[in-house]
N, C-alpha and C positions, 0 to 999 in steps of 0.2 A: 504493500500500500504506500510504503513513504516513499519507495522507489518510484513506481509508478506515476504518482499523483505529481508529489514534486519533478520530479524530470520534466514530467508533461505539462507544468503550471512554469517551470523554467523555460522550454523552446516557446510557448506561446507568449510568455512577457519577451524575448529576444524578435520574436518574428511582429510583435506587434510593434513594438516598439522602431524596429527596423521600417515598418508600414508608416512611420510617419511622415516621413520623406515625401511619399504619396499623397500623403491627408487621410490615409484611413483608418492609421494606428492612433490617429486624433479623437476617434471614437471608440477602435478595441482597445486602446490603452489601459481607458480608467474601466473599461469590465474587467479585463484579466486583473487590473492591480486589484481590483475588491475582491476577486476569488481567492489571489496571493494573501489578502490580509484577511480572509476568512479562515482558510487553512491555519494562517500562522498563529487565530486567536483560537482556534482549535487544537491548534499544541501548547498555547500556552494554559488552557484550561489543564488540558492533562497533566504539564508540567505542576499546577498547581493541588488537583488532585494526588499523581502517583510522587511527587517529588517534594512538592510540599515548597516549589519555587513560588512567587509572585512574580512575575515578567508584566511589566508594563506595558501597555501600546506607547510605541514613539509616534504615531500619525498624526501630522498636522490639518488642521481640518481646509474642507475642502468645500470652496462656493459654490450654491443650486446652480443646475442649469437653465439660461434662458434667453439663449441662443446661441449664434452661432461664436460669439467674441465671448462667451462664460466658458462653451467648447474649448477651446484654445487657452483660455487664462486656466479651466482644471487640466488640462495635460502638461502645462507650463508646470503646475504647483506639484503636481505629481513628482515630473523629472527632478523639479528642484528641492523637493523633499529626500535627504538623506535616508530616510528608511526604507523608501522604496528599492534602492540601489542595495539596502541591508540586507532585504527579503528575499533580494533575488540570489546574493551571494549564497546565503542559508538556503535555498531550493538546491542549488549544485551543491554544497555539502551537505544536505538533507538527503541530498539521491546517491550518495555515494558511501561517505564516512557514517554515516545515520545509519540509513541503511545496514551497512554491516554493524554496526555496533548495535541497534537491535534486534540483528539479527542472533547473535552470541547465546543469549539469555535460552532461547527456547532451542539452538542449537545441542547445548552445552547438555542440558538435559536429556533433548531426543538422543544425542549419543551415547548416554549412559543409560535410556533403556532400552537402547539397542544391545547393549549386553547381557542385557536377562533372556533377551529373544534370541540372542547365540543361544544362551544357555536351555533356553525351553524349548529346541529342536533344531533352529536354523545352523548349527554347526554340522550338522549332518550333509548339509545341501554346502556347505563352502568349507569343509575343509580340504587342507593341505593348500589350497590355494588363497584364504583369506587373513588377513591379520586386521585384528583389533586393537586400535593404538599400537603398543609395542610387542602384543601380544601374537604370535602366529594359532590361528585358529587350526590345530590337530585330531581333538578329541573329544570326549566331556571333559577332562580334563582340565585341559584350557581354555572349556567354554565354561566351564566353573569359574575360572578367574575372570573369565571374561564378564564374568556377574559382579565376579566382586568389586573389577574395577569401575563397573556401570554404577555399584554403590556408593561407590568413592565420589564419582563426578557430578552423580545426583544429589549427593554428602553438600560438596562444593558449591553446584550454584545453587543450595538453599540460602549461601553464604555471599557468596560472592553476584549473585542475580542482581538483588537489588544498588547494589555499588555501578554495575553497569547499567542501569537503567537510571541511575540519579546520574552519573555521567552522561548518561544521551542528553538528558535537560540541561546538565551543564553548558554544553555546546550550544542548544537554544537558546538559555536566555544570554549567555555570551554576544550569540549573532544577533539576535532579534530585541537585545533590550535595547532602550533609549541610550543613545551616546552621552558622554557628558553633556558635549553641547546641547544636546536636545534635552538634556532635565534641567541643563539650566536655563532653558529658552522657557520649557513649560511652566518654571518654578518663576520665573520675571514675569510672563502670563498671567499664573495664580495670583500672584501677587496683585501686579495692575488689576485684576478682577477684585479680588477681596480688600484693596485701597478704595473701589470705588463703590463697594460696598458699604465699607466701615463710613464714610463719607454723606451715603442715603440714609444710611441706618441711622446718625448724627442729626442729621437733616430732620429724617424725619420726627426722631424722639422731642426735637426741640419745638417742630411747629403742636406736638401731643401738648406737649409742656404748656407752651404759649397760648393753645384751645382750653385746654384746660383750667388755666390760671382766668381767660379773660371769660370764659361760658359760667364758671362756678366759684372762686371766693373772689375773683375782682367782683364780680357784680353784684353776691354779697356784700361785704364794702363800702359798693356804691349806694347802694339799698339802706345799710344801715347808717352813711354820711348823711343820709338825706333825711331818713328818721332824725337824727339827732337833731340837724337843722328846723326840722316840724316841732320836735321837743321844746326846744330852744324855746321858741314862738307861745308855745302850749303852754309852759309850766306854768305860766303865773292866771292864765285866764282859763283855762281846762286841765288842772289837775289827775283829772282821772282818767281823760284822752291820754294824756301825756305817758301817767304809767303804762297802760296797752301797748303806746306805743316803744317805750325801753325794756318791756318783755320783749316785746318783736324786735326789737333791738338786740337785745342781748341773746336770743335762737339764732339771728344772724352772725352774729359773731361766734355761737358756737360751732354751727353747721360750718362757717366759712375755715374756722379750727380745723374741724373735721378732714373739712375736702383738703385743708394744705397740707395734713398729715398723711393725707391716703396720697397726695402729689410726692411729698416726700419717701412715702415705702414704693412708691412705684419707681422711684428713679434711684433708690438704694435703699432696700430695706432695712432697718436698724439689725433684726436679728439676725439676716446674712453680715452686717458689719461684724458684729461683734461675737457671735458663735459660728460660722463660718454657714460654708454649704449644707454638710449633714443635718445640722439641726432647722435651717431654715426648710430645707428640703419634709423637714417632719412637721412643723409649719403650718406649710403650703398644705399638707396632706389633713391635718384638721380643719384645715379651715373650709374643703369640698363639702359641697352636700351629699354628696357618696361616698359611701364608706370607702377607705385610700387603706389599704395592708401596705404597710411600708416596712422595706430590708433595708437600712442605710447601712456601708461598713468604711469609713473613710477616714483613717488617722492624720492628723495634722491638716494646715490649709492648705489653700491653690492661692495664685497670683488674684488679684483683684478682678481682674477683667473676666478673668476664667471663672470664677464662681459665680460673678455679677450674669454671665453668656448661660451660662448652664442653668442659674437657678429662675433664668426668664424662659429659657426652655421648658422647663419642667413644669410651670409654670400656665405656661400657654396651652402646654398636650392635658393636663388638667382640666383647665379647664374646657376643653376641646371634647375630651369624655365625659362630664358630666352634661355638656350642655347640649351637643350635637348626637353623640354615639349613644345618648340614653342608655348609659351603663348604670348596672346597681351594682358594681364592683370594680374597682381599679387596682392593680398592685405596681406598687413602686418601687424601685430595685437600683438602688446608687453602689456601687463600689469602685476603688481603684487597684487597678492590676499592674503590675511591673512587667508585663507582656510588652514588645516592641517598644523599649525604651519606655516606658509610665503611660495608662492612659486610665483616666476617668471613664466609666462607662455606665450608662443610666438607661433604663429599660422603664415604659410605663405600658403595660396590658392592663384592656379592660372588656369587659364582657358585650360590649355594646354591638351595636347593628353592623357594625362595621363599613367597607364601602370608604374609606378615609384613600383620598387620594395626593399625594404631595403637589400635583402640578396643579390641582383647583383648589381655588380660595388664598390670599395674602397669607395666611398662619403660619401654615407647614414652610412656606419659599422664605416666609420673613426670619424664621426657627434655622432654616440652612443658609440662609445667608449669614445670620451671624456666629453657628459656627465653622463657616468658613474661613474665618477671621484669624481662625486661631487651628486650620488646618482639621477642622473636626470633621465627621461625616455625620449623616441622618436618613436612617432607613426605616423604611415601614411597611409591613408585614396586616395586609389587613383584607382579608377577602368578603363578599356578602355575605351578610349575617353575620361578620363575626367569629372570634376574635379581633379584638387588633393590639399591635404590639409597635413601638414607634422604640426604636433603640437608638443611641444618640456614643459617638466614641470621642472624645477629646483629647488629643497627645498635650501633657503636661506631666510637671513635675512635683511633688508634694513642695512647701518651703515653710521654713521656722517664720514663727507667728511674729518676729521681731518690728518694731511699730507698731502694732495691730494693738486694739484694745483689750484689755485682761476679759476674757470671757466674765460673764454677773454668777455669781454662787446659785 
């Protein structure tokens, strides 16, 4: 199959490409390179299943077609894309060096129980004219060894099988991963992306801030400036108007309390200040109108930003399950893992209708975009009816709580 395929995905990229001369490898170009990178993310799945690689795509993306000058500008970006040129060197040592190297594995065996089939009669039909390995095939004799060394090499590639097959993948993702250049073309990318996120995401918290400020305690505020000024006028000639009106005065002024305190926990909540994630995350979880089973396990803090990202996350899928997925059960699931360098990892399932899709509705995009910020990913697992399961991964590092406020007894 790798011979085959790839040999054949190799002459059709050389002969299309060749066509372009003509103008018509301007059109089989980019089918054959998409079959080229179909194969190649089909080894690299395998790589990641049997080998336990992660192989990146290096592919730089590529503009719709829509016409005849989009034609030319994708076979332009094709050629000028190094990985194309990657894919194709790995198709000729995919059909050659691959090839025999996977081929070894199931070799190595069929010839060791080719020894027992000496031994279970075939030495009859080839001796004096056969040899097994170093073995001359004469008798049962040395069709008895001829077993035992079949034991041997079946012994061996129990041993040695899987070493040559994590080397086959070595070879891939060697050829097919992204070159430096290319991670650090993609990582200046991510970046200008997640700048210009961190930027909307700013943007927009501050026009919340400023809706907020001027729809609910400025106009309390203003409401109660104006009372006071009616008071003013009142006290001496309605008494009793007057008071009515410094109750309602003074509801104003509490409610306007209210709303600058809930302004304040929305833009950094005290107990994520001063008890960090874990406990704010337990919180968040009382404060649902559905019951939240909460597992938090997370010793010491996160950077500021990182807990501030994560616990509006948690936050938001919250309330996303109580209100939307009509769940009568959420579980909450916070821990951090020293897996791939430290990551935070937060799961929230809940029993609800399911049907939650990332690409519909601001929530979910607004939840990835910020942790993109900080390189995090956000996946969700949620089919009709039910389950759904939103799991969120954040690369960070624990840090001593130095400045940070002494947690309250």
């Amino acid at each position: 199959m790798s011979l085959g395929f790839s040999l054949a995905l190799f002459i059709l990229s050389v002969v299309s490409i060749a066509l372009s001369v003509l103008g018509v490898g301007l059109f089989t170009t980019p089918a054959v390179t998409h079959l080229v990178r179909v194969h190649a993310d089909q080894r690299r799945r395998l790589a990641r299943t049997w080998a336990g690689f992660d192989v990146p795509r290096p592919y730089r993306p590529l503009p719709p077609v829509a016409g005849m000058g989009s034609v030319v500008d994708r076979w332009s970006r094709l050629m000028r894309d190094p990985a194309t040129w990657r894919d194709l060197a790995w198709l000729l040592t995919d059909a050659v060096l691959g090839f025999v190297w996977a081929l070894f594995p199931p070799a190595l065996i069929a010839y060791g129980v080719e020894g027992f089939v000496i031994m279970a009669g075939l030495w009859k039909a080839v001796q004096h004219d056969y040899w097994y390995a170093f073995i001359p095939v004469e008798g049962f004799g040395t069709a008895t060894l001829c077993a035992c060394l079949g034991a041997v090499l079946i012994t061996i590639s129990l041993y040695v099988n899987p070493s040559f097959v994590r080397g086959h993948f070595v070879i891939v993702k060697a050829m097919i991963s992204p070159s430096r250049g290319a991670q650090l073309e993609q990582r200046v990318e991510h970046l200008y992306e997640t700048r210009h996120d961190a930027v909307d995401s700013s943007a927009a918290e501050l026009r919340r801030i400023e809706r907020d400020l001027h729809d609910g305690a400025q106009a309390r505020l203003v409401s109660m400036g104006m009372s006071l000024g009616t008071i003013e006028a009142l006290v001496e000639k309605d008494p009793a108007q007057a008071k009515k009106l410094i109750a309602q005065a003074r509801q104003n002024s509490a409610d306007a309390l209210t709303e600058l305190r809930d302004l304040v926990r929305g833009i950094h909540p005290p107990v994520l200040a001063e008890r960090g994630l874990g406990d704010a995350a337990r919180a968040l979880a009382l404060r649902m109108p559905v019951p939240v089973e909460t597992d938090v396990e997370l010793d010491g803090r996160f950077a500021e930003p990182v807990e501030s990202a994560a616990y509006f996350a948690v936050s938001e899928i919250l309330t996303n399950a109580a209100k939307h997925a009509r769940a009568k059960r959420v579980w909450l699931d916070v821990h951090y893992s020293e897996d791939a360098g430290g990551m935070l990892r937060i799961a929230v399932t809940d029993d609800g209708r399911g049907g939650a899709d990332i690409t519909k509705g601001t929530g979910m995009e607004g939840i990835e975009r910020r942790l993109r910020q900080f390189d995090g990913i956000l996946a969700v697992s949620s089919p009709p009816g039910g389950p759904t399961m939103v799991t969120m991964e954040i690369p960070c590092a624990p840090e001593s709580g130095a400045g940070r406020p002494e947690p309250r007894p």
